[in-house]
C-alpha positions in Angstrom: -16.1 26.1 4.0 -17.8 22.7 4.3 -15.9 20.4 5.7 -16.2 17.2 3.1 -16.5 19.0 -0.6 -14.7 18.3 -4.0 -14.2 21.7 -5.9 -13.5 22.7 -9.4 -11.0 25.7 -9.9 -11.1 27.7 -13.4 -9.9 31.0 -14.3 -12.9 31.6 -16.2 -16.7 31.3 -15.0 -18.5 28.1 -16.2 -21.4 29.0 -18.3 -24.6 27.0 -16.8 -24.3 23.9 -19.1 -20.6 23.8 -17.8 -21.7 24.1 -14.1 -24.1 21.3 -15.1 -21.9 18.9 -16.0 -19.4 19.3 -13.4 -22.1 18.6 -10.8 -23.9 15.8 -12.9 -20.3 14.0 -12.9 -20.0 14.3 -9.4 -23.4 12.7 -8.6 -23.1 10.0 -11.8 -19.7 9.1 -11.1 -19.1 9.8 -6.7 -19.7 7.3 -4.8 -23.7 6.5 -3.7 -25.2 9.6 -1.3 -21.7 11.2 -1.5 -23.1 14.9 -2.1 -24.4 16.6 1.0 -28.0 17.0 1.3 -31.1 15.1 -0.6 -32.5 15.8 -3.9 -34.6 19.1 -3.2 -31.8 20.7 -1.0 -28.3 19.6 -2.5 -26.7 23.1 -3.9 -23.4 23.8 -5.5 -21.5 26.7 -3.9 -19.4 28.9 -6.5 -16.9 31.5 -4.4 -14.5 33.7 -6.2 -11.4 35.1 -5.1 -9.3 37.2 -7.4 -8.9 35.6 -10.9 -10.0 32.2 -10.2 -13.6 30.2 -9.5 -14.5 28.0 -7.4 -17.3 25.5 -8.5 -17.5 23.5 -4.9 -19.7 20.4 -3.7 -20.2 20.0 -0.5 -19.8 16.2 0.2 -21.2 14.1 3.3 -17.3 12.5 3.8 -13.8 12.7 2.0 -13.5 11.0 -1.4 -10.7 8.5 -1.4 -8.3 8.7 -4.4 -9.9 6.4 -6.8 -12.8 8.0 -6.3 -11.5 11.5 -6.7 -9.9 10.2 -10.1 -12.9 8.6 -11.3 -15.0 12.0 -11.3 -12.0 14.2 -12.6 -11.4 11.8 -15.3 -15.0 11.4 -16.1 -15.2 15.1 -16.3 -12.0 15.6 -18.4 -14.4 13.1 -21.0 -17.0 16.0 -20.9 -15.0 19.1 -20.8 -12.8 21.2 -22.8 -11.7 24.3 -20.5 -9.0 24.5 -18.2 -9.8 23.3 -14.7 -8.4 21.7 -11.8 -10.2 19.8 -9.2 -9.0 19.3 -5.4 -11.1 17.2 -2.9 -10.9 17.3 0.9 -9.3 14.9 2.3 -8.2 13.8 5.8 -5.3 15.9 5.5 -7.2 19.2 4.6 -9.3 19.4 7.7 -10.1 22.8 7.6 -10.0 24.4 3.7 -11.1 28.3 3.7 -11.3 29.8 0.2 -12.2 32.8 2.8 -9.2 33.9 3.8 -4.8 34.3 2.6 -3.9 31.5 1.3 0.0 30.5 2.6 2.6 31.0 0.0 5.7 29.0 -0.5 7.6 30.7 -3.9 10.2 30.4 -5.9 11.1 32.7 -8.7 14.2 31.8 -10.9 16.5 34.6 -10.2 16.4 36.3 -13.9 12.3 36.4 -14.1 13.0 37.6 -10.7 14.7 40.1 -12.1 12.5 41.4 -14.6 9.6 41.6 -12.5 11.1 43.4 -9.6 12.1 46.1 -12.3 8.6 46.1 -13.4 6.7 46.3 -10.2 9.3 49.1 -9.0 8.6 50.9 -12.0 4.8 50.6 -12.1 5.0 51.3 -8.0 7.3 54.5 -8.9 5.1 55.9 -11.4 1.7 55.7 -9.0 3.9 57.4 -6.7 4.5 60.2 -8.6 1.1 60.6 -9.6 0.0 60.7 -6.2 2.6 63.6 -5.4 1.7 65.3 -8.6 -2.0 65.3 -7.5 -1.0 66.6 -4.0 1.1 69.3 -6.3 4.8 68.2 -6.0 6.8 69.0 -8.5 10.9 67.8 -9.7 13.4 69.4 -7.2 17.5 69.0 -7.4 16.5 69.2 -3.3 13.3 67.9 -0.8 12.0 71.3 0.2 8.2 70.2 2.3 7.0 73.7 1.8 8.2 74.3 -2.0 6.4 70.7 -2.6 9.8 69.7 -4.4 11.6 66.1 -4.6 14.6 65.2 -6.5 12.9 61.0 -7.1 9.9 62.9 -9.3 11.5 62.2 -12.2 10.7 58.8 -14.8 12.4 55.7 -13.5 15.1 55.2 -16.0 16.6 58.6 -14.8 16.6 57.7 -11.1 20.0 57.1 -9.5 20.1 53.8 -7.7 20.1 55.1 -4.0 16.7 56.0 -4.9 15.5 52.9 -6.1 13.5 51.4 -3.5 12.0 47.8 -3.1 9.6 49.2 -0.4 9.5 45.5 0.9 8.1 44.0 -2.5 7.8 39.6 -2.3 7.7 36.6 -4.1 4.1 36.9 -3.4 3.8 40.4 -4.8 5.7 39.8 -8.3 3.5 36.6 -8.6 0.4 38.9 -8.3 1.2 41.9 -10.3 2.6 39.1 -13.5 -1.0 37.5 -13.1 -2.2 41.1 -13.3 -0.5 42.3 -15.9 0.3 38.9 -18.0 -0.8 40.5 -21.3 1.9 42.9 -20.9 4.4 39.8 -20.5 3.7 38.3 -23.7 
């Protein structure tokens, strides 16, 4: 990642008019000489990493605050999408859109809830599928060489000592409701 850049997040891709605009804000309303290269060379960068899109600029320093707020709300006066815009800064030395981004999450306990019993659910049921296709079948007992298992049954029937978390975090419910927000609402 370039170290001095100002990037535009959206969950949707910009069509070319929208990529337009973001950079022409940038270069109308940054400071002087603020984007990286000269006319015939300076290129925006899109990256992509799961559900979101990154629209980035590399920059030839950090923007200081006002100057960050002047572009985003120049480009909130062009725009109608959802967006949001981060800068470097000297704080964010060394952004990379590359690799895991940290997570620090916190669920409120009854959505927490609901979404553990849904990604145990949906985890259970690929499960079984995967037995099924490797020919398993319901057992009352594990038998390896009968291919049986008491657990191959739907989840509502399971008894609780065989309802397993397998290890499941904040990180993963957030994921699989993104995934699956449709099925939320």
């Amino acid at each position: 990642m370039q170290d001095f850049y100002i990037v535009q997040k959206t969950s949707k891709p910009l069509t070319s008019d929208q990529a337009l605009k973001w950079y022409l804000t940038v270069e109308m309303l940054g400071p002087e000489n603020v984007l990286s290269g000269d006319d015939e060379t300076t290129s925006m960068m899109l990256a992509a990493k799961g559900k979101e899109f990154y629209y980035i600029l590399p920059l030839t320093r950090h923007l200081s605050n006002s100057e960050a707020e002047k572009i985003v709300n120049g480009y909130l006066r062009v725009s109608s999408h959802d967006f949001e815009i981060e800068a470097s800064s000297v704080y964010d030395i060394d952004p990379d859109f590359g690799v895991e981004f940290e997570y620090d999450i916190t669920i409120d306990d009854e959505a927490k809830s609901v979404l553990l019993s849904n990604v145990m659910r949906h985890n259970h049921n690929i499960w079984i599928q995967e037995k099924l296709n490797d020919g398993w079948r319901f057992g009352l007992d594990m038998n390896i060489v009968e291919k049986t298992h008491p657990a191959m049954r739907p989840w509502d029937d399971l008894p609780e000592n065989y309802r397993r978390t397998h290890g499941i975090t904040n990180k993963d419910l957030v994921e699989y409701f993104y995934k699956n927000y449709d099925d939320f609402t």
